[in-house]
C-alpha positions in Angstrom: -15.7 78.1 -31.0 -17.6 75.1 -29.4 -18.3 71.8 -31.1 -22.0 70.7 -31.2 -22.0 66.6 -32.6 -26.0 66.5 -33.3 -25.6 62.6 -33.2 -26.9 59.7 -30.5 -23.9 57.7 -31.5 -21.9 56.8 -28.8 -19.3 55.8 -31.2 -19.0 59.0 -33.2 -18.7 60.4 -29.9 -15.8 58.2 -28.8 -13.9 59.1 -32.0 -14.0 62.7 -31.0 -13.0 62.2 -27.0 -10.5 60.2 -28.2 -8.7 62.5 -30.3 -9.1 65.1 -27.9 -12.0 67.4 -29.5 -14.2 68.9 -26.8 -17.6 68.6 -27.3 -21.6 68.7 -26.6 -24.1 66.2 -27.7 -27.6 67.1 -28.9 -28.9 64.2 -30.1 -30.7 64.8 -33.2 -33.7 62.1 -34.2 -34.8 61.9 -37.9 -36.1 59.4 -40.1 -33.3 57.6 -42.0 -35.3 55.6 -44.7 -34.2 55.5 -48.1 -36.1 57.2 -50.7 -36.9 54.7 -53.5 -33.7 54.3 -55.4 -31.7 56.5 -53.4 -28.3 55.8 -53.1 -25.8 55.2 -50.4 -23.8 58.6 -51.4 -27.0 60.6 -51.3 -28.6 59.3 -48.7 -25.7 59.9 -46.1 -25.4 63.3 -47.3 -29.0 63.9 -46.8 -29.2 62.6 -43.5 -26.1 64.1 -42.3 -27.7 67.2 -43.2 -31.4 66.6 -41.9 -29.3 65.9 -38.1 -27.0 69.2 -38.6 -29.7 71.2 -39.7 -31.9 70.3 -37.1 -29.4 71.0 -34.6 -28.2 74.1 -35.7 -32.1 75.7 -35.3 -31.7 75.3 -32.0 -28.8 75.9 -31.0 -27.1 78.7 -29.8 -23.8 79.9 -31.5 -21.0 80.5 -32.1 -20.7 77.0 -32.6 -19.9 74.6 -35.4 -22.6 71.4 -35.8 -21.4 68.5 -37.2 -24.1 65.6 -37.9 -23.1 62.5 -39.8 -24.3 59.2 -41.3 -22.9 56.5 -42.1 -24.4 53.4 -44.4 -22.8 50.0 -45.5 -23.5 49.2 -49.1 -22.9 46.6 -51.7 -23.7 46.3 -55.1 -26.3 49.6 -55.0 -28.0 47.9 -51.8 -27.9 49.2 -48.5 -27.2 47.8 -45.7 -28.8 49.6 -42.8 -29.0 48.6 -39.2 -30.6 45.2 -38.8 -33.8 45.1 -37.8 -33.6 41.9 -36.4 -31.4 38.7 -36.0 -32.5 37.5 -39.0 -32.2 40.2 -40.8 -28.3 40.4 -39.3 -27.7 37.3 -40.2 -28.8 37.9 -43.7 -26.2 41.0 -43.7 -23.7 38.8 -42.7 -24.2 36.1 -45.3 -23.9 38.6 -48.3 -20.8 40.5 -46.7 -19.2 37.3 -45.9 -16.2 36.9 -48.6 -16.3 39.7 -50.9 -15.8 43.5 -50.5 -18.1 46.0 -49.8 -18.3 49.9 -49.1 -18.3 52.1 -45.9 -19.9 55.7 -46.7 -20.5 58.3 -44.5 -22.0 62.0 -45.4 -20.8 64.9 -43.0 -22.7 68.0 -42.8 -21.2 70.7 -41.0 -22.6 74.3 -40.1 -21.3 77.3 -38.8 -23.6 79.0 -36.3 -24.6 81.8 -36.3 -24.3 82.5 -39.7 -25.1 79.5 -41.4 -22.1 79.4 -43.5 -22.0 75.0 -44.1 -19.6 72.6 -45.3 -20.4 68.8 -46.4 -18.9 65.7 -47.6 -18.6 61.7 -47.9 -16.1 59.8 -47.4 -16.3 56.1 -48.8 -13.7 53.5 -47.4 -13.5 49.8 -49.1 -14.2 46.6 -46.5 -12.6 43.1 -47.1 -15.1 40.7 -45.2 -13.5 37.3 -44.9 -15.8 34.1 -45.6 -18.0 33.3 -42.7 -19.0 29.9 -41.5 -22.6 29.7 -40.4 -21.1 28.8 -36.7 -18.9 32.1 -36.8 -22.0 34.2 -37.8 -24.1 32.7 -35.1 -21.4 33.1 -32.3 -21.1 36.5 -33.8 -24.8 37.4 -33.5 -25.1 36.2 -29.9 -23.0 38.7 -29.0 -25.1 41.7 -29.5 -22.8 43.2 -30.8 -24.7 43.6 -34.5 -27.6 44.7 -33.9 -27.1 48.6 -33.9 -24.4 49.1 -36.3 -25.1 49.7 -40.1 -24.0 46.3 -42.2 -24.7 44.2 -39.0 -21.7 44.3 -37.9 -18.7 46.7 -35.9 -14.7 46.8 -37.1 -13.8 48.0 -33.5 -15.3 44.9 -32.2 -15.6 41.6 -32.3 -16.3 41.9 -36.3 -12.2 43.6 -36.7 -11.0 39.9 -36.9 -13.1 38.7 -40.0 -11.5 42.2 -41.4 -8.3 41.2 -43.0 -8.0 44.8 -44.6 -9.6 47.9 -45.7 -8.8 50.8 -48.1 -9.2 53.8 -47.0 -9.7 55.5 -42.9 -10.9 53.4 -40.5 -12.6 55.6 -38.2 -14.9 56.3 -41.7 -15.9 52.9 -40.9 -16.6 53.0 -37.4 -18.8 56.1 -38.0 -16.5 59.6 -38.6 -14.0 60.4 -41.0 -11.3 61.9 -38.4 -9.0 63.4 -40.9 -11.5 65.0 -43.4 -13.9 66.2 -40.3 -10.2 67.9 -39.2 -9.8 69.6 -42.5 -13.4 70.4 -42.9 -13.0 72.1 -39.6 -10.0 73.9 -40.1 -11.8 75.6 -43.4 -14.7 76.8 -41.2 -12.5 78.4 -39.1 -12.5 76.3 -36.2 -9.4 76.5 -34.2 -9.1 74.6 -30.4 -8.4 77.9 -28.8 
């Protein structure tokens, strides 16, 4: 049974080469506001949704579609992707020394009969303290601007990271493990 990732991330897919899944991309354009007091848990797991869903109407099976989200969030705000330097740099400045959540919604659907499968996954970040120097060196990198939170842990970001609690690749963009298990109870097999 073929994978379909209905995502434009080129991280997500890199998680998936990596550990060997064979796949297609169809990427899968939605809008990703917020709804007014939405939060981070249900807005991942709508989105991850709208992508599979979206997806899975068009393509042909038998597949399984996995679409994702992921959103960085602290104290029932969401950080998306910045909009701008400023607005990265005002990311950076309230992650800088505390802790603050990674949570990504998976939606998974079986094609063709429609059979689906969903989660999050929420991993904790420890940001170190950042100097205003390290966040402008950081910034004119690039390296922020399309990442949720404004920054990336497989980066450049990974040494203000002294620890996390909870997988990793969750906070690059895919729960590996649970996107395994999730699989394995939909049948999927690498066969």
């Amino acid at each position: 049974m073929k994978l379909i990732l209905a995502s434009a991330s080129t991280r997500r897919a890199e998680i998936l080469r990596d550990a060997g899944f064979s796949f297609t991309v169809l990427s899968s354009a939605i809008d990703e506001t917020p709804y007014p007091g939405e939060s981070a848990h249900d807005l991942v797991q709508r989105l991850a949704a709208a992508k599979a869903d979206l997806i899975a109407a068009r393509a042909a099976g038998p597949a399984i579609v996995i679409g994702a989200d992921t959103e960085v969030t602290l104290e029932n705000h969401i950080f998306g992707k910045p909009r701008s330097s400023d607005d990265a740099r005002h990311m950076l400045e309230k992650l800088s020394g505390r802790t603050h959540a990674v949570v990504t919604g998976v939606a998974l659907i079986r094609i063709p009969d429609a059979e689906r499968l969903t989660f999050v996954e929420s991993t904790l970040v420890h940001f170190a303290t950042l100097s205003a120097e390290e966040i402008s060196r950081y910034l004119s990198t690039g390296e922020p601007h399309d990442k949720a939170g404004a920054y990336g842990i497989q980066g450049r970001a990974g040494r203000y990271i002294p620890r996390i609690e909870g997988c990793y690749f969750n906070v690059v963009g895919l729960p590996l493990a649970r996107l395994q298990q999730a699989l394995t109870t939909l049948g999927w097999s690498e066969d």
